[in-house]
N, C-alpha and C positions, 0 to 999 in steps of 0.2 A: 208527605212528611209533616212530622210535629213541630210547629213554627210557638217560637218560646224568643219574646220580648225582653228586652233588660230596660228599663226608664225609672226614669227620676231625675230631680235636680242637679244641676251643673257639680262637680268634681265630688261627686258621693263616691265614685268607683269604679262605676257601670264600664269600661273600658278594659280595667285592672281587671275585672271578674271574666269578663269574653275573652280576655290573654291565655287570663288561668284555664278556663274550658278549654280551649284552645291548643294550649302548652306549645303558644308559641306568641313570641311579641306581635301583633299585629297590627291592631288599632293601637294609634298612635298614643301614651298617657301622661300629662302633662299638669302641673299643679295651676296651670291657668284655665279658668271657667270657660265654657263653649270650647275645647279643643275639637270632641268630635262634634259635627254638624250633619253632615250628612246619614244615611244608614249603611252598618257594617253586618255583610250576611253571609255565612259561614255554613257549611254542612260539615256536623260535626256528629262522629261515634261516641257514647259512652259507653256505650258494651256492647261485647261481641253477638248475645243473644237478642237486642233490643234494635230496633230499626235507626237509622240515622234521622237525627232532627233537623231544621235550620235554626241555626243563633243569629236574633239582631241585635244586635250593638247599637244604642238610640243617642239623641243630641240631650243633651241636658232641657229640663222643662222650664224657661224663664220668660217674661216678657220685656225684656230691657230693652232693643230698641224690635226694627223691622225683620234684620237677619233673626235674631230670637224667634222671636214671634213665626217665622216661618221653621225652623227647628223645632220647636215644641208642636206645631202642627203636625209636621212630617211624622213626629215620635206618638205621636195620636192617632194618625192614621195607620200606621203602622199598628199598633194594641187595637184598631180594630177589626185587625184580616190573622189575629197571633192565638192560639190555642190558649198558650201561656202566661201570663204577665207576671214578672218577676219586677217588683217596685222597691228600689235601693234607695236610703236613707244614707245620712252620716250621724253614725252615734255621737258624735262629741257638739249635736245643733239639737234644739229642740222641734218638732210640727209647729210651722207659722201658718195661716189662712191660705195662703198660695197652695204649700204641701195638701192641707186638708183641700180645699178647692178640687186639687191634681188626683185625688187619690178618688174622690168622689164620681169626679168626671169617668173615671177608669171603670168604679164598681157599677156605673150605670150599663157598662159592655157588657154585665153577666157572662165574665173570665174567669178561670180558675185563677186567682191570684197568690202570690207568697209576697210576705214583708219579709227585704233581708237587710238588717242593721249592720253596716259595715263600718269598720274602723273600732272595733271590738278590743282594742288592743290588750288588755288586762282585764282583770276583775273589777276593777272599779270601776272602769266602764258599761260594765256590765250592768249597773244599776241605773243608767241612762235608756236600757232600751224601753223600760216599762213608760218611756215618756211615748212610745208610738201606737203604745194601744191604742189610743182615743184614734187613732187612722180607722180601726174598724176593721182592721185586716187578721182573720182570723188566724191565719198561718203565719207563724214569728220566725225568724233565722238570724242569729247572733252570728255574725261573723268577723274574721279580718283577714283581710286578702295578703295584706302586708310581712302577717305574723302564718299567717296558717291554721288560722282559727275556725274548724267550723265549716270549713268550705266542702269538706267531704262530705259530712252531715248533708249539708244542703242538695249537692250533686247524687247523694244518693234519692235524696225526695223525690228530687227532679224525673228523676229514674221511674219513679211509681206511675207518670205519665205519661211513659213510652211506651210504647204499641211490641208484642215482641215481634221477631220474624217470623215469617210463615216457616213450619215445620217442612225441610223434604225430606219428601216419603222416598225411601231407596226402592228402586223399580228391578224385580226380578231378572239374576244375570241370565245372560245369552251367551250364542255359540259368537258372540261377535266382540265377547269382551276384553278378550286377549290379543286385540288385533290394536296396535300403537296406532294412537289418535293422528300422527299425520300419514299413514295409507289409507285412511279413511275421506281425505278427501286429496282432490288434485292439486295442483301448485297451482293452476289457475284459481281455484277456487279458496286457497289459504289466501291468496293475494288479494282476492277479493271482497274477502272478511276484511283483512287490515286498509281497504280502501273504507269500507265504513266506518271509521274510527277518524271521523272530518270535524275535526276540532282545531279551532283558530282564536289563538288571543290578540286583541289589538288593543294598543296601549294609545288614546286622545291625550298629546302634548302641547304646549305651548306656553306662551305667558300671559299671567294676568288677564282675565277680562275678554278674552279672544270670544268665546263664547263655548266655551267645549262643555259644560255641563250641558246648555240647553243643545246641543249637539246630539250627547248622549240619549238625553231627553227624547230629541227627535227619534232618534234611531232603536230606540228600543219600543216606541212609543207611548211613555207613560212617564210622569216627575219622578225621575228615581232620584236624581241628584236635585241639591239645593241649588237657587238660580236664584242671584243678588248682584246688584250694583256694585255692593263693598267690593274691595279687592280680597283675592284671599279667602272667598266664602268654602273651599275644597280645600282641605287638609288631607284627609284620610284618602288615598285612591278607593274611589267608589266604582265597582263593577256588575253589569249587571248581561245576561244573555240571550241571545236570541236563535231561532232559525232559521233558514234562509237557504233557497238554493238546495236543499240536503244539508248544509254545514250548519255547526253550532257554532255560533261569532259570541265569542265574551268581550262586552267594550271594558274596559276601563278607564274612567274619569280620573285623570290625573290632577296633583293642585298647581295652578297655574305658577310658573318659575317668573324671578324678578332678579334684577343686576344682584350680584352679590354684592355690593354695600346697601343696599335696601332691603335686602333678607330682615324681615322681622321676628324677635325670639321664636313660637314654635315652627314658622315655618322649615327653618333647618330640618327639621324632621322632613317636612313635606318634601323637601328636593331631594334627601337621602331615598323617603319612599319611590321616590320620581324615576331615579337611576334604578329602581327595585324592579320598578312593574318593565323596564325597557329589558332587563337583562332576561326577564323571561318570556316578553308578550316574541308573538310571530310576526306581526304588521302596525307599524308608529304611525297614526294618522299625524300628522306635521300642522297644527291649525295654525293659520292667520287670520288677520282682525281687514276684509276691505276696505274695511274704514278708515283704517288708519294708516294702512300701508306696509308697507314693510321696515323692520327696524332690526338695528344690528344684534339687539338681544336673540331673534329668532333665529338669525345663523347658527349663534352660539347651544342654540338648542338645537337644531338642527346637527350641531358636531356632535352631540351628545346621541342622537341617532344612529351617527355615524359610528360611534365608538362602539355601539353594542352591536352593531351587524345586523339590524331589522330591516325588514323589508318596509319599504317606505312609499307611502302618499302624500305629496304636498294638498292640503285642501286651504282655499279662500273663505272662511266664513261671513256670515252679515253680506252677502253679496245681495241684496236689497238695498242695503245703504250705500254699494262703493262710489266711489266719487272719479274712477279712471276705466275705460274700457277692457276688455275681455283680452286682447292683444299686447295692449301695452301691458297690462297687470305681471302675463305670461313672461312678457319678456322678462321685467327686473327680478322675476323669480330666479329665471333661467341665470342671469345674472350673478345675483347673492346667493344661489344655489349649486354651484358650478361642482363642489364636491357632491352631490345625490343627482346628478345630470339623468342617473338612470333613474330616477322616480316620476310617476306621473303625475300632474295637475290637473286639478279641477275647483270649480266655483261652486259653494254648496248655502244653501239660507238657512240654516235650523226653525227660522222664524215663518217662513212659505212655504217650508219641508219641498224648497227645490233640489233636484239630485240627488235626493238622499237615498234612494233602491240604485241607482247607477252607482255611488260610493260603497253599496254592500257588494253588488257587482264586483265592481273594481280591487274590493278587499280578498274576493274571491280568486281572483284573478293574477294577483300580484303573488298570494298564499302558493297557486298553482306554481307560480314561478321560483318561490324559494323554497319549494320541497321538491322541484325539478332534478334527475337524473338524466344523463346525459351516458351513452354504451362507450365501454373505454375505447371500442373500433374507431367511434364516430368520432371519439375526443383525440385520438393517436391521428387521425385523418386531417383534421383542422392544425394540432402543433405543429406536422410535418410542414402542410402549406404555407402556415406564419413565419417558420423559419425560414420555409426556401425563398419565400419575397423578401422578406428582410432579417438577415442574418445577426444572431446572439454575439453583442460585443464580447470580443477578449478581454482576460483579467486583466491583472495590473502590469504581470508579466507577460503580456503579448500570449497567453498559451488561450487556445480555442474552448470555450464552452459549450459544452452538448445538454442538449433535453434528450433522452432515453426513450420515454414513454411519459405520461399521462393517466390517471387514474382519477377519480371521483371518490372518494371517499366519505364525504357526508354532505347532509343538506342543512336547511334553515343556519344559513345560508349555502349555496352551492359552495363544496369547498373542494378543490383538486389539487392533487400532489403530481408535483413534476421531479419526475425520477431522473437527476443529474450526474456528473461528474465532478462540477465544482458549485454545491448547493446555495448560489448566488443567484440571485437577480435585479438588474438594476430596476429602480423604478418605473422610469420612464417604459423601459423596455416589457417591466411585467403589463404597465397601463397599454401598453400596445397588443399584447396577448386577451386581455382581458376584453378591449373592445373587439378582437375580431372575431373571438368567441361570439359575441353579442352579436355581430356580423352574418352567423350562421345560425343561430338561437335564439329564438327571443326570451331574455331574462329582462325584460320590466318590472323595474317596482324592487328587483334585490339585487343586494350586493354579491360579487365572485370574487371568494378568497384562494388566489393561488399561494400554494405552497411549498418550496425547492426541497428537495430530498437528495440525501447523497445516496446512490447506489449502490445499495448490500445494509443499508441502515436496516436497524430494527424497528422505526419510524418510517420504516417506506411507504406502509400503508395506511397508517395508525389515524 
């Protein structure tokens, strides 16, 4: 696919434009310099007869301090693996030495480049863009992303360097055409096909500093993510994919979460993103910092786990540094952990890359277990036994409550309905069901949502 750069200087646009391509808010945009940091990379259609490209979304080009300095790099390396280079300006600044410097550096790649002046807002501005000739870029594009200026112009250029699709050629009909596409093959073998569709999102959370960039880093094995001392260097969730096993694992670097009275302006964005990637990934790797131990902010991210219903890994990161044994660590997990009791732990070093194919393993592993089905026989078989050991409290009025039946009705995470009489169940008594479920099954790694149904509901199955 046709890989098409967006770069230039800090809050030219470059964010606002990848939305727009996009039509849809994604990368975060923010009138403070260096929002995004990391790289934002998108497969995105422009036309239906044209192949899909990938869109990067880069860091603004500065050298202010070291984070900088490693942003402008990353956005460098990037223009030089990119077909494309699309170099954004802001019409309302003039080319200082740095711009002309940055623009120089680019045309030594021998890329097809476009100069696009954003913030076109009027006509009068208009007469500012003739300040970027002296860039040398022979391709101009007035735009404003704000107003709607110009941006179709530009996206149809863009167009001129997409590759079309291969033509298909319709292959002479047969005695076999009239024959519905599922007699054509078995139910074993439809089931089959939808087992090759092994696709797993995993969402790297934590706070601050844990280490889950170079995490990601490790496991993907290449700097996808920026990796800095600052606090805070991950705003944007950065995702990047691998395979493994047969499966395709998409990590997502999330921006590290801090006390809500220490949230700093953009990061409110990042923790909103934060709860974004959890409500859709498959499996929440959980990071800790060994170094420093365990602290109550990581519970509280930890509930946030909880609340979305992911399948969950506790991992120990900096396990090269930790300062407490393998045992004890375990325990105060088990501890401060007590609601994700069903998730596994492990010690992982991003920095010795120890554990890291056991932690793809283990992603695999826990994935198997939240897309798990269970035959309603075998699931009517275990309610039966749970109840007859110990017997469903009566309501308020002394009157008996019955389970019916059992049903399975969805996964990610296991979710079953219990077809009742009186659609209650106390807590206590459903965490009693649920563990003995677990009793008979192994569900590591995911959450079981039972769910009471009254008997004749139109929700009985739903």
């Amino acid at each position: 696919m046709l890989k098409i750069a967006i770069l230039g200087k800090p809050n030219v646009g470059k964010s606002s434009f990848f939305n727009r391509v996009l039509r849809q808010r994604d990368a975060i945009v923010s009138e403070k310099a260096g929002t995004t940091r990391d790289i934002k990379k998108r497969i995105v259609s422009l036309d239906d007869e044209l192949e899909d490209i990938i869109l990067l979304d880069t860091g603004g080009l500065e050298e202010r301090d070291e984070l900088f300095e490693k942003v402008k790099q990353k956005a460098l390396d990037v223009a030089k693996k990119a077909d494309l280079i699309l170099y954004m300006v802001d019409a309302k600044t003039i080319p200082d030495e740095k711009e002309i410097e940055y623009v120089r550096t680019l045309q030594r790649l021998n890329k097809p480049m476009i100069l696009v002046v954003n913030k076109v807002d009027n006509d009068k501005l208009m007469e500012n863009v003739y300040n970027f000739y002296e860039l040398g870029i022979e391709e101009v594009y007035p735009i404003s992303i704000a107003h709607n200026r110009g941006v179709g112009k530009l996206i149809e250029r863009i167009k001129d360097y997409i590759p079309k699709k291969p033509r298909v050629i319709q292959e002479a009909t047969s005695i076999e055409e009239d024959i519905p596409l599922e007699e054509l093959f078995s139910e074993e073998d439809q089931n089959e096909d939808l087992e090759t569709l092994k696709e797993i999102k995993v969402a790297i959370v934590g706070r601050v500093n844990v280490g889950k960039s170079s995490l990601l880093n490790a496991l993907v094995g290449e700097e996808r993510a920026i990796v800095s001392d600052v606090d805070g260097t991950t705003i944007d969730p950065i995702d990047e994919s691998i395979w493994f096993d047969g499966y395709n694992i998409t990590f997502i670097d999330t921006a590290g979460i801090r006390r809500r009275g220490k949230i700093k302006d953009i990061e409110k964005y990042a923790l909103m993103r934060t709860e974004k990637v959890l409500k859709e990934a498959d499996v929440a790797i959980l990071v800790l910092d060994s170094k420093e131990g365990i602290v109550e902010l990581d519970e509280k991210i930890g509930g946030l786990i909880q609340k979305h219903k992911n399948a969950v890994i506790i991992v120990a990161n900096k396990w090269d540094e930790a300062k407490m044994d393998y045992k004890k660590f375990e325990t105060e997990v088990r501890d401060r952990f007590k609601f994700l009791y069903y998730a596994p732990f492990m010690v992982v070093s991003a920095k010795t890359k120890r554990n890291l194919d056991k932690l793809k393993e283990k992603i695999i592993y826990v994935y198997g277990n939240y897309t798990k089905r269970v035959p309603t026989s075998k699931l009517n078989e275990w309610i039966k036994e749970a109840t007859q050991r110990h017997h469903l409290p009566t309501d308020i009025r002394g009157r008996e409550i019955k389970i019916y039946y059992a049903t399975q009705f969805g996964i990610k995470p296991p979710t079953i309905a219990l077809v009742m009489n009186k659609p209650k169940l106390h807590f206590s008594y459903e965490r009693y069901l649920i563990n003995f479920i677990r009793s008979k099954e192994d569900f590591t790694g995911t959450p079981i949502v039972l769910i009471p149904r009254e008997k004749g509901s139109k929700n009985e199955k739903d």
